[in-house]
C-alpha positions as CSV (number, residue, x, y, z in Angstrom):
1,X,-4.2,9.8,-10.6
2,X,-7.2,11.3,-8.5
3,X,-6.4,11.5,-5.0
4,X,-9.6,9.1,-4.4
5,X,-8.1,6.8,-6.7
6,X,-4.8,7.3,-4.8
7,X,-6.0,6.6,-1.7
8,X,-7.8,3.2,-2.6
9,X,-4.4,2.0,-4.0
10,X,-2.7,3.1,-0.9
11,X,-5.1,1.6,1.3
12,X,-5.2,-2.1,-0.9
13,X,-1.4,-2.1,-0.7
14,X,-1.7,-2.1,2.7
15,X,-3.6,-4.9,3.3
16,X,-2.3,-7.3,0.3
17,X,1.1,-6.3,2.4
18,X,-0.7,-7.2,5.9
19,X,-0.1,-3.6,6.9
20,X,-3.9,-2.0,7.0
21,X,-3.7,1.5,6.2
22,X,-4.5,3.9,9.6
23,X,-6.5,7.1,9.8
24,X,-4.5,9.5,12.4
25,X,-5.8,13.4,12.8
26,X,-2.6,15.4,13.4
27,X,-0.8,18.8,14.6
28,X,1.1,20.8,12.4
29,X,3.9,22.1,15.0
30,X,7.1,22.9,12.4
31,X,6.9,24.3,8.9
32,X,11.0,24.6,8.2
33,X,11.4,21.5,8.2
34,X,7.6,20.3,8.0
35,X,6.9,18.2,11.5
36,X,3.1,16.9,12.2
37,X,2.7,15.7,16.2
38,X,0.0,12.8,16.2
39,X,0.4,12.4,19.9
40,X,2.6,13.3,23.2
41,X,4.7,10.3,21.9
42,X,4.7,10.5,18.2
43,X,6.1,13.5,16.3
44,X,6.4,12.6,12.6
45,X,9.1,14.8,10.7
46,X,9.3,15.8,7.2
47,X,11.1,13.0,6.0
48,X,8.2,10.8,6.6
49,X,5.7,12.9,5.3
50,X,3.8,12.8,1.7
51,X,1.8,15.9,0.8
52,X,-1.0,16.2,-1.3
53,X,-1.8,18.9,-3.6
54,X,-5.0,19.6,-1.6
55,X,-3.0,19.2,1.8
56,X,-0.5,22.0,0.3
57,X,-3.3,24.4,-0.5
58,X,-2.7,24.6,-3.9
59,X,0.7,26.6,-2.6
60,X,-0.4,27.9,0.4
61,X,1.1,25.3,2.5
62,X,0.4,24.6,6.2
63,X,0.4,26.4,9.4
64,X,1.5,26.0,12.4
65,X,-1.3,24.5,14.6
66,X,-3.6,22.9,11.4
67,X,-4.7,19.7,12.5
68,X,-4.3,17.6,9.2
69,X,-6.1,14.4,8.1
70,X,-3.7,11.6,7.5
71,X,-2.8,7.8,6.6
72,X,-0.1,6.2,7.4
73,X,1.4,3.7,5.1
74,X,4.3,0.9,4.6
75,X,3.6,-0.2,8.0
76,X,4.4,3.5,9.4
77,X,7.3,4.6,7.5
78,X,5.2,6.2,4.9
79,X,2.7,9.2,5.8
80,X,0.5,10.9,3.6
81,X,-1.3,13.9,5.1
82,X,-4.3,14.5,2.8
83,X,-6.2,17.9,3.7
84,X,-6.5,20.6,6.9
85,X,-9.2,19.8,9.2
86,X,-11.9,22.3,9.5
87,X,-12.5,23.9,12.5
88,X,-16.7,24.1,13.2
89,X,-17.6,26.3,15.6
């Protein structure tokens, strides 16, 4: 399944479910075990987290201070962080 594709599902399950699907931006802060902060309140830890391929960097992984697109899912108990955020300058 395309991540596109993946996403729409995602996104329609959430609503048929009543839960809309949310757009966070987010700060990798741990890699071992993988934690993203969303904000001074909200740290999500690795268990929460769903990675895709293109999010992983094709092996690469993360680093500490990427800020990550994500969408939450399953009413918040289900994140899935889909690509690094580029930095323009």
């Amino acid at each position: 399944m395309k991540m596109a594709e993946a996403i729409k599902e995602i996104c329609r399950n959430q609503n048929e479910a009543g839960y809309p699907a949310d757009f966070m931006i987010g700060t990798v802060v741990s890699l071992e075990p993988y934690e993203i902060r969303i904000n001074e309140k909200l740290t999500l830890t690795e268990s929460f987290l769903v990675f895709t391929e293109t999010a992983m960097g094709n092996g690469y992984g993360l680093d500490i201070d990427d800020r990550v697109a994500i969408l939450s899912a399953g009413g918040g108990q289900r994140y899935l962080v889909i690509d690094r955020i580029a930095e323009v300058e």
